[in-house]
Backbone and ligand atoms as CSV (ligand in chain L), in Angstrom:
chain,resi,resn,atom,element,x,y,z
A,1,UNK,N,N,0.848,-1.205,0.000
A,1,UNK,CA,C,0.000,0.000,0.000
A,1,UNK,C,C,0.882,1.253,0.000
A,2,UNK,N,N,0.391,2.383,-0.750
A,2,UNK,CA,C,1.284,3.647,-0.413
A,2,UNK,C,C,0.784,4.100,0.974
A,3,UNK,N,N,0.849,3.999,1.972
A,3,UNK,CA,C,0.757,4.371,3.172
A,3,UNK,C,C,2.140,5.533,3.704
A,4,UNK,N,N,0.967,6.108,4.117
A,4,UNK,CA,C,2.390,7.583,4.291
A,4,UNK,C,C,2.571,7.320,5.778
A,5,UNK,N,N,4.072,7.325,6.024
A,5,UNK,CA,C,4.609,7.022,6.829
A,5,UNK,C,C,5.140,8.477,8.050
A,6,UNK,N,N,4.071,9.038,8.529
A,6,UNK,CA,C,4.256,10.582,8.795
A,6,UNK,C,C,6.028,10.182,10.051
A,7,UNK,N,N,6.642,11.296,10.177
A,7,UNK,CA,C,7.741,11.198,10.571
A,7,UNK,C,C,7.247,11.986,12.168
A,8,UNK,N,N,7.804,11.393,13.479
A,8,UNK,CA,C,7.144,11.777,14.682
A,8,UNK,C,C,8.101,13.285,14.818
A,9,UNK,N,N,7.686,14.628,15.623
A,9,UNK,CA,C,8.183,15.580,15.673
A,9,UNK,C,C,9.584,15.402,15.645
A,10,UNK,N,N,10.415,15.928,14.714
A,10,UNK,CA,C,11.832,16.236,15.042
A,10,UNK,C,C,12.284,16.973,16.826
A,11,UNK,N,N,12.936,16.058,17.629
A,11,UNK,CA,C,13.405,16.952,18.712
A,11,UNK,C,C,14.392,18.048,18.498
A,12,UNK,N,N,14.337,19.456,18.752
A,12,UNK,CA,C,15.404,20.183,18.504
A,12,UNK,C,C,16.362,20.668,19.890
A,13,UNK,N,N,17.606,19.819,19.341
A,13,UNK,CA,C,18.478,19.297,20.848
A,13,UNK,C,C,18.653,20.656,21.362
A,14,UNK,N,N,19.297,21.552,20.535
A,14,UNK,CA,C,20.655,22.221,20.348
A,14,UNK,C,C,20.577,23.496,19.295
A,15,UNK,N,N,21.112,24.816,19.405
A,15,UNK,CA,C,21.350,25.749,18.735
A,15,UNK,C,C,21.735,26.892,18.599
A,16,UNK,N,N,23.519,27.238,18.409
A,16,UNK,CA,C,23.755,28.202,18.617
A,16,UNK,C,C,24.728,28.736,17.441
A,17,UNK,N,N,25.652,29.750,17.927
A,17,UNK,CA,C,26.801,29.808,16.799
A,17,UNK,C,C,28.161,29.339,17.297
A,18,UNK,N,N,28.933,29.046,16.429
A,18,UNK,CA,C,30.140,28.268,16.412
A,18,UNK,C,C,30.680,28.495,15.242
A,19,UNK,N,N,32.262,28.663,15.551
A,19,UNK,CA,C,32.917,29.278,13.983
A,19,UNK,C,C,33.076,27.592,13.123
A,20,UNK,N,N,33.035,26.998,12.373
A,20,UNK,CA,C,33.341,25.978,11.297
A,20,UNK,C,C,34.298,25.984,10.569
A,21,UNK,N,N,34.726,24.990,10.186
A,21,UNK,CA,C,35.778,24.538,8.892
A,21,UNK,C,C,35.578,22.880,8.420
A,22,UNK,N,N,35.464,23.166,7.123
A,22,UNK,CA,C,34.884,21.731,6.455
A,22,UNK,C,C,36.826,21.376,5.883
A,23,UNK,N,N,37.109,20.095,6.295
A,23,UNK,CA,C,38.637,19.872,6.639
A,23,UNK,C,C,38.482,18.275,6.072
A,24,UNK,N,N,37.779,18.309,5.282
A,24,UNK,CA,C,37.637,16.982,4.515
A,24,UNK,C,C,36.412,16.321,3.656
A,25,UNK,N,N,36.286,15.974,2.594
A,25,UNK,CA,C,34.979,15.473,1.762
A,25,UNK,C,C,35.553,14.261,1.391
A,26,UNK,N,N,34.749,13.155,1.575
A,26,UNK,CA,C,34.801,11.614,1.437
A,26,UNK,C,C,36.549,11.335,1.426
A,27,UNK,N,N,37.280,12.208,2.419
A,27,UNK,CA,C,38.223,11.376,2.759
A,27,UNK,C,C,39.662,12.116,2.420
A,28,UNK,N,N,38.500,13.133,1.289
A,28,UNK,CA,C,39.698,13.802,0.654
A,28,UNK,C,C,40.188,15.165,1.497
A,29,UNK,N,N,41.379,15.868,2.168
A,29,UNK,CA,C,41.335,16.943,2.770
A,29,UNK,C,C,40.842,18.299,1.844
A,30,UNK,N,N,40.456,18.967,2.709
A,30,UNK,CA,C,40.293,20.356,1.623
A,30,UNK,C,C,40.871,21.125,2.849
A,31,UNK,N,N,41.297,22.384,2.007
A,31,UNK,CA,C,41.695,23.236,2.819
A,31,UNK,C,C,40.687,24.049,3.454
A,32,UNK,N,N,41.408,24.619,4.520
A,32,UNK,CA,C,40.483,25.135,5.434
A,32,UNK,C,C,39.896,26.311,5.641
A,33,UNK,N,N,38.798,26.873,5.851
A,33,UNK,CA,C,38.212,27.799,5.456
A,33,UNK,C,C,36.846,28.471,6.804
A,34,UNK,N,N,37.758,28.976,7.723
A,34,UNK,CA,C,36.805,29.268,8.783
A,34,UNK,C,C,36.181,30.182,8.845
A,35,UNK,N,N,34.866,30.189,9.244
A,35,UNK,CA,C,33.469,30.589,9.484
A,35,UNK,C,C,32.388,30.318,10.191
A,36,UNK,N,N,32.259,31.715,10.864
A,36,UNK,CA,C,30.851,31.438,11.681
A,36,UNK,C,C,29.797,30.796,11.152
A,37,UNK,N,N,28.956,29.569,12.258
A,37,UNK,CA,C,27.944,29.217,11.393
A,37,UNK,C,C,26.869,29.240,12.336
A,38,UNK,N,N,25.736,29.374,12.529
A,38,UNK,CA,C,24.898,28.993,12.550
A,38,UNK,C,C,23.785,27.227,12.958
A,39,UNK,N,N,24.743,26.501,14.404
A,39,UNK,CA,C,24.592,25.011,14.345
A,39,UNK,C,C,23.027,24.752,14.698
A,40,UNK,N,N,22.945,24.078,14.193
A,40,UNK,CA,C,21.339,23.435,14.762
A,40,UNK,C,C,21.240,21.965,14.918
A,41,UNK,N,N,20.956,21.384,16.101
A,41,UNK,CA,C,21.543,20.141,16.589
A,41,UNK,C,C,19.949,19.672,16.674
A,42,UNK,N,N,19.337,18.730,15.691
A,42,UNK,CA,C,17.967,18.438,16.040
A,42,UNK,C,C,17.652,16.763,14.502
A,43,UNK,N,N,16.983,16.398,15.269
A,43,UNK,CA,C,16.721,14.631,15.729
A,43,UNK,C,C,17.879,13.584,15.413
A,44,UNK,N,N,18.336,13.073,14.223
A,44,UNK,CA,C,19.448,12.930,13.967
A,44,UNK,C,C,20.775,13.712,13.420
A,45,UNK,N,N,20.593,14.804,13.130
A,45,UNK,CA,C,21.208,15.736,11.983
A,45,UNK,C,C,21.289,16.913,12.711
A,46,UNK,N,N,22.981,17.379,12.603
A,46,UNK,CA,C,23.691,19.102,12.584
A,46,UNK,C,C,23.267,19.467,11.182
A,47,UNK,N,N,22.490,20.207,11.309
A,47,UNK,CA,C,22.433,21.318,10.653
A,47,UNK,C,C,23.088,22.733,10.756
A,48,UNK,N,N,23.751,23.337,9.466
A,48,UNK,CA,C,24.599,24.574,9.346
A,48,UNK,C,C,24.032,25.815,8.599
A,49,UNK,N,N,23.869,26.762,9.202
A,49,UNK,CA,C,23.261,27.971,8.426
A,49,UNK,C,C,24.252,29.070,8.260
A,50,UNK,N,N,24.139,29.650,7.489
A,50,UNK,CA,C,25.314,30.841,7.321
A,50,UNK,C,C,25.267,31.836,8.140
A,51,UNK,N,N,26.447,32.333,9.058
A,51,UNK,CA,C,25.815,33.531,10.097
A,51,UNK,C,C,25.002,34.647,9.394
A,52,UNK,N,N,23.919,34.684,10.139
A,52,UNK,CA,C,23.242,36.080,9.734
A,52,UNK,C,C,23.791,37.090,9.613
A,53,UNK,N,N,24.917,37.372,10.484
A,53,UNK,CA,C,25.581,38.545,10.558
A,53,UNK,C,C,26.269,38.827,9.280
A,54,UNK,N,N,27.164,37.687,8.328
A,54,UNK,CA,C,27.248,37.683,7.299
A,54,UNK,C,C,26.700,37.671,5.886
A,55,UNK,N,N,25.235,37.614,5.937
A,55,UNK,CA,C,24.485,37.545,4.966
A,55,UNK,C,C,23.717,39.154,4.673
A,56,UNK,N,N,23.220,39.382,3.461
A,56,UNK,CA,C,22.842,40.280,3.182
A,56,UNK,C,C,21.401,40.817,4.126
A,57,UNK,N,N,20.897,41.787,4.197
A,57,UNK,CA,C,19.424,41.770,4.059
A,57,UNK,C,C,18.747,41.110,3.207
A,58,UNK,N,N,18.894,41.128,1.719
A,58,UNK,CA,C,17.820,40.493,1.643
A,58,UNK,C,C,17.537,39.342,1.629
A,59,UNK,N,N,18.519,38.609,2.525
A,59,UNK,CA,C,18.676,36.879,2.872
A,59,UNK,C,C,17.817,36.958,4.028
A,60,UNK,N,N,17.164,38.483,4.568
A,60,UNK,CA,C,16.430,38.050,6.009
A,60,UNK,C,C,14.841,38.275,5.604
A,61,UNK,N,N,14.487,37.708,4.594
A,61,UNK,CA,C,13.247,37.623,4.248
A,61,UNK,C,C,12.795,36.081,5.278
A,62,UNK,N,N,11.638,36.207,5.657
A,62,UNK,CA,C,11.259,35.259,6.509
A,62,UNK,C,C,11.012,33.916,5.435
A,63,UNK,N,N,11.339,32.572,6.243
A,63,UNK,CA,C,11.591,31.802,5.616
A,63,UNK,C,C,12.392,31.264,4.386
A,64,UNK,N,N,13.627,31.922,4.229
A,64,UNK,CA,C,14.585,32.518,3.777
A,64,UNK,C,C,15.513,31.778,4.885
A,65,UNK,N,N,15.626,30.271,4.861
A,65,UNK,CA,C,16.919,30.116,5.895
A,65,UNK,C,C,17.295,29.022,5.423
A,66,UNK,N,N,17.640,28.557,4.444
A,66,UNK,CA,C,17.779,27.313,3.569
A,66,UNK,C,C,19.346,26.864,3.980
A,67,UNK,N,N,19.346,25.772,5.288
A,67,UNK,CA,C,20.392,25.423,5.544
A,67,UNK,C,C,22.026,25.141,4.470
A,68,UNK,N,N,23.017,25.492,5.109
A,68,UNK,CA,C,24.156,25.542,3.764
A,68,UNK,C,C,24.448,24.227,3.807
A,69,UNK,N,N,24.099,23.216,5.199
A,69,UNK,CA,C,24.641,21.711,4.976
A,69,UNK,C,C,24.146,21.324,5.530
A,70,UNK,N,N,24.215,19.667,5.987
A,70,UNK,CA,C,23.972,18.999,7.341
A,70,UNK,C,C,24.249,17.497,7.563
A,71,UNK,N,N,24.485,17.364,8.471
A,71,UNK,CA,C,25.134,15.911,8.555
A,71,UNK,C,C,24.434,15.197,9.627
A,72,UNK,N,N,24.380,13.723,8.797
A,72,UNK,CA,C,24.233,12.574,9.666
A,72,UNK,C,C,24.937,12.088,10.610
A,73,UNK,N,N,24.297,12.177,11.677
A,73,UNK,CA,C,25.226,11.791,12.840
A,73,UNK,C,C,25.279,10.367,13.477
A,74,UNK,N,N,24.365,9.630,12.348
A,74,UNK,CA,C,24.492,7.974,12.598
A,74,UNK,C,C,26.051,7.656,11.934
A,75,UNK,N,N,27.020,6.976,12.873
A,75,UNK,CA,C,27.953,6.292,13.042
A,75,UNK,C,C,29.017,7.855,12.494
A,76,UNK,N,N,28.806,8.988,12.895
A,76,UNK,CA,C,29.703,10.077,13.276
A,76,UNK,C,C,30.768,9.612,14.365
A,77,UNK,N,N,31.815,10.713,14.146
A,77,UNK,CA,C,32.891,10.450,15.739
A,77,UNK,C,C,32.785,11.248,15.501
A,78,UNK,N,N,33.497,11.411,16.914
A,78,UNK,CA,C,33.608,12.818,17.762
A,78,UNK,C,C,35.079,12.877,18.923
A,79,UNK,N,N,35.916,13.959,18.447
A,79,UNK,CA,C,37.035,14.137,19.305
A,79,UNK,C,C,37.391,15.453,19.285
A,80,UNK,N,N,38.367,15.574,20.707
A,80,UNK,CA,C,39.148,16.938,20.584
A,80,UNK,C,C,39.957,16.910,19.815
A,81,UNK,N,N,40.461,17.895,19.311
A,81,UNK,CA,C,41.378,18.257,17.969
A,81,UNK,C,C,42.316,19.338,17.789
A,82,UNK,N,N,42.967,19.646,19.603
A,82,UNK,CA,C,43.755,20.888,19.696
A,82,UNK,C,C,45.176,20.936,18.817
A,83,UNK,N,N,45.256,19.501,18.234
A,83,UNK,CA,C,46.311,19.894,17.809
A,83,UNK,C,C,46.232,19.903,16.290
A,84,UNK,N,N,45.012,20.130,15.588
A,84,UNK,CA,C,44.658,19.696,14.442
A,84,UNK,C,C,44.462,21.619,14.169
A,85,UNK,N,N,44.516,22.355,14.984
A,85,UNK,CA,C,44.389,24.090,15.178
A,85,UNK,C,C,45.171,24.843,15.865
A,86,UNK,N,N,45.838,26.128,15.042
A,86,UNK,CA,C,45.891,27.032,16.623
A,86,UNK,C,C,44.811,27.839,17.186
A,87,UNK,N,N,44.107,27.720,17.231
A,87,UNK,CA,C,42.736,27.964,18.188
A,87,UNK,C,C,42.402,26.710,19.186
A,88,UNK,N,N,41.806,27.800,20.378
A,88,UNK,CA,C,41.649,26.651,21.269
A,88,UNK,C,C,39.744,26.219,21.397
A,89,UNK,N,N,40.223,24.997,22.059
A,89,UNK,CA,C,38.176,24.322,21.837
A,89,UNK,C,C,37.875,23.842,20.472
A,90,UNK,N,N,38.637,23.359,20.075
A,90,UNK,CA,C,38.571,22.641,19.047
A,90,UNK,C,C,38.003,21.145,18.498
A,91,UNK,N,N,37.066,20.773,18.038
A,91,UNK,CA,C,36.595,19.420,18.569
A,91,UNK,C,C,36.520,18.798,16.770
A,92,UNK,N,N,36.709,17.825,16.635
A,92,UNK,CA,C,36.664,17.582,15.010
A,92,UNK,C,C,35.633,16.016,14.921
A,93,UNK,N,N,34.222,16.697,14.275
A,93,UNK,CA,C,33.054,15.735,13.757
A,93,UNK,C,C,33.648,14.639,12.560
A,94,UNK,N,N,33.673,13.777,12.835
A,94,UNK,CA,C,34.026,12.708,11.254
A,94,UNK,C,C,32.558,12.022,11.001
A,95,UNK,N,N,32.186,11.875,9.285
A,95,UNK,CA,C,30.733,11.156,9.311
A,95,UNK,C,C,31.152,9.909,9.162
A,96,UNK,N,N,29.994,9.584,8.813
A,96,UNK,CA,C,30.205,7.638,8.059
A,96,UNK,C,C,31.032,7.736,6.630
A,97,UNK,N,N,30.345,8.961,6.224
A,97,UNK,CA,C,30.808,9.109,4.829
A,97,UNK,C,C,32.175,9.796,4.563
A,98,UNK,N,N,33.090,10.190,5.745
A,98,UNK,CA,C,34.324,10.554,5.745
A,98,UNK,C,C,34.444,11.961,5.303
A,99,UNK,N,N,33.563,12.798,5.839
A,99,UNK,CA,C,33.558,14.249,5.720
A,99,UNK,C,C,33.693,14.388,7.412
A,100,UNK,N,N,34.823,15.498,7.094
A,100,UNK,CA,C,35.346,16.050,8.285
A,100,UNK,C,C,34.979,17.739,8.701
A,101,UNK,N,N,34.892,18.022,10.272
A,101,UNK,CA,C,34.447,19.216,10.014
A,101,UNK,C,C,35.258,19.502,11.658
A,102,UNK,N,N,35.747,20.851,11.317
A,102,UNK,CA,C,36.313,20.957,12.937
A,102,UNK,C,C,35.344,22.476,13.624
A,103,UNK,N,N,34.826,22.560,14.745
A,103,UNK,CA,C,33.916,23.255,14.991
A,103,UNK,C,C,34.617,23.892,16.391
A,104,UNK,N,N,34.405,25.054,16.722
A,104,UNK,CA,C,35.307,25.857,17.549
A,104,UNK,C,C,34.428,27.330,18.732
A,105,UNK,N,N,34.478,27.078,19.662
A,105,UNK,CA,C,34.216,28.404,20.164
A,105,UNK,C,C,35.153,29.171,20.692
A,106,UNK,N,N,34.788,30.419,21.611
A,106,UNK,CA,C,36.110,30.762,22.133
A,106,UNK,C,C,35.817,30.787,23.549
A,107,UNK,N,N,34.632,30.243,23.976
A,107,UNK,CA,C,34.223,30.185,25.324
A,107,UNK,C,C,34.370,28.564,25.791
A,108,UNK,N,N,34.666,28.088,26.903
A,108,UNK,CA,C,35.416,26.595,26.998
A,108,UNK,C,C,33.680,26.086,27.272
A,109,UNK,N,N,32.591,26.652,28.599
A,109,UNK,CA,C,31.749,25.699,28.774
A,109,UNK,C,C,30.813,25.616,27.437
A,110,UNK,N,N,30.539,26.486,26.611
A,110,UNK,CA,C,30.036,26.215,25.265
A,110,UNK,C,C,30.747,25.435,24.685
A,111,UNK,N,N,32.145,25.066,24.316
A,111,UNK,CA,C,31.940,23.873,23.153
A,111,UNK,C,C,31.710,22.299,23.993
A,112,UNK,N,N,32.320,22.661,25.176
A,112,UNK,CA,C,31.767,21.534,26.074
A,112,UNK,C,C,30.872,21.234,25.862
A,113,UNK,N,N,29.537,21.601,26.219
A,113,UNK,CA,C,28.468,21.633,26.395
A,113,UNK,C,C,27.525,20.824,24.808
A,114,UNK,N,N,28.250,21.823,23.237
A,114,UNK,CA,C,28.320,21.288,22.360
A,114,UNK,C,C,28.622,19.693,22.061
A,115,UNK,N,N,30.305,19.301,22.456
A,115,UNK,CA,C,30.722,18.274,22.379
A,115,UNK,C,C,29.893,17.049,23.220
A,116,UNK,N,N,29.271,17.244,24.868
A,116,UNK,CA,C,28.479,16.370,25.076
A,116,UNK,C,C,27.484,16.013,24.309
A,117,UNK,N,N,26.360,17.555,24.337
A,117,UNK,CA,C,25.230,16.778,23.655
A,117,UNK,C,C,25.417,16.187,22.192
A,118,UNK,N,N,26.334,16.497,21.332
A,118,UNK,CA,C,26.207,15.784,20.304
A,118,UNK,C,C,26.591,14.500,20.383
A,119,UNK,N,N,27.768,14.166,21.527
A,119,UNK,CA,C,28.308,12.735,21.685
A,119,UNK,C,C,26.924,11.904,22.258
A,120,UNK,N,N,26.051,12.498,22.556
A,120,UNK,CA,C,24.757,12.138,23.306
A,120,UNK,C,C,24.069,10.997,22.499
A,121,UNK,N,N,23.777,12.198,21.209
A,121,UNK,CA,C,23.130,11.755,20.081
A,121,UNK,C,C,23.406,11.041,19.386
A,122,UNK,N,N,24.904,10.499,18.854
A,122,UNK,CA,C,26.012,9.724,18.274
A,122,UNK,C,C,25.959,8.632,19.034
A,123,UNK,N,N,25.903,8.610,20.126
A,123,UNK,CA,C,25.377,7.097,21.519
A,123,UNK,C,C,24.260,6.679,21.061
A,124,UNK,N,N,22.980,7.896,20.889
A,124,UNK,CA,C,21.788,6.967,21.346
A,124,UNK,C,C,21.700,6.433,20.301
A,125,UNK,N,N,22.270,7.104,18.749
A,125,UNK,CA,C,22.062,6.266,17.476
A,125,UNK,C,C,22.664,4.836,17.375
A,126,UNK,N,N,23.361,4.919,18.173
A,126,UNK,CA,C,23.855,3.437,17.930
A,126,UNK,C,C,23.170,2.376,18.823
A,127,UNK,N,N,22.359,2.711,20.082
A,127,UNK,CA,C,21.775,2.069,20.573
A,127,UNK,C,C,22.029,1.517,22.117
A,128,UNK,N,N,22.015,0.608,22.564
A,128,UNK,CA,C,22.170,0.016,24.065
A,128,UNK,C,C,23.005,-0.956,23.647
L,1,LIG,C1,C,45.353,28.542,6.952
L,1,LIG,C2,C,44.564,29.469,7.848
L,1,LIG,C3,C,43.854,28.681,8.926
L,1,LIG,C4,C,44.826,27.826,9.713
L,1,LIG,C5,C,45.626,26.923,8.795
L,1,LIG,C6,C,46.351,27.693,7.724
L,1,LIG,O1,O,46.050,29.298,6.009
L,1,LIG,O2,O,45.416,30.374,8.472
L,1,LIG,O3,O,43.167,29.580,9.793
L,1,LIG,O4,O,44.109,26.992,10.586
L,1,LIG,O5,O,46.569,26.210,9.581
L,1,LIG,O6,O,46.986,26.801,6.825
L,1,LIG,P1,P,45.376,29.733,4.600
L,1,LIG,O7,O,44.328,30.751,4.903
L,1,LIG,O8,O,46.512,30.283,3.832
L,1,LIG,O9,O,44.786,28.497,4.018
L,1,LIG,P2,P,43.835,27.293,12.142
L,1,LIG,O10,O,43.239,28.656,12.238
L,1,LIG,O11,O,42.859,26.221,12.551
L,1,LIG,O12,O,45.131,27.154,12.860
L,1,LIG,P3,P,46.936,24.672,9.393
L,1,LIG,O13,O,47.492,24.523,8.010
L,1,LIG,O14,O,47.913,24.396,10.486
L,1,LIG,O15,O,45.665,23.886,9.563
């Protein structure tokens, strides 16, 4: 039967800003390229938006927020990565699919705080 399979509310964990750098695509390095983003940590998937602060006006038309990426966080890692930066709070996301991303604040209990709950979510996907 085509039976529609409605999807139960997305939980939205998590959401703040954090500067980014995408530091790898399927394995391959790319160079690095840091920027504020925009994280949104909700049911399985980080989602990345471009800082507002960087976008034009007329990107602030309502509904007008068309995420720039987002990743699956089924079978993601997650580690510190101080020595992978000279910036400090450095934590570096790897997917399944071998895209790398290193994510950074400059306040210590925020990326903390970051780094748990996403390691949270990366647990419960895998299960008991
Ligand atoms: C990079 C840029 C990055 C820096 C990176 C440099 O130079 O300065 O900010 O990473 O260091 O290579 P460019 O703009 O010329 O690409 P961090 O800020 O994280 O230290 P790296 O090569 O040691 O990663």
């Amino acid at each position: 039967t085509n039976q529609v399979h409605l999807k139960p509310e997305k939980e939205l964990e998590k959401a703040g800003l954090l500067n980014k750098t995408k530091i790898a695509e399927g394995g391959r390095k790319l160079r690095k390229n840091w920027n504020p983003s925009w994280v949104v940590l909700v049911g399985n998937s980080l989602v990345f938006f471009k800082d507002p602060k960087t976008q034009s006006p007329a990107s602030w038309k309502p509904g007008n927020s068309c995420p720039e990426s987002s990743v699956d966080l089924r079978g993601a890692q997650l580690q510190w990565a101080n020595d992978l930066s000279s910036r400090k709070n450095v934590f570096k996301l790897r997917t399944i699919t071998g895209n790398e991303f290193l994510l950074q604040s400059e306040t210590d209990s925020l990326i903390r705080e970051w780094y748990g709950t996403i390691q949270k979510v990366i647990d419960r996907l895998v299960g008991p």
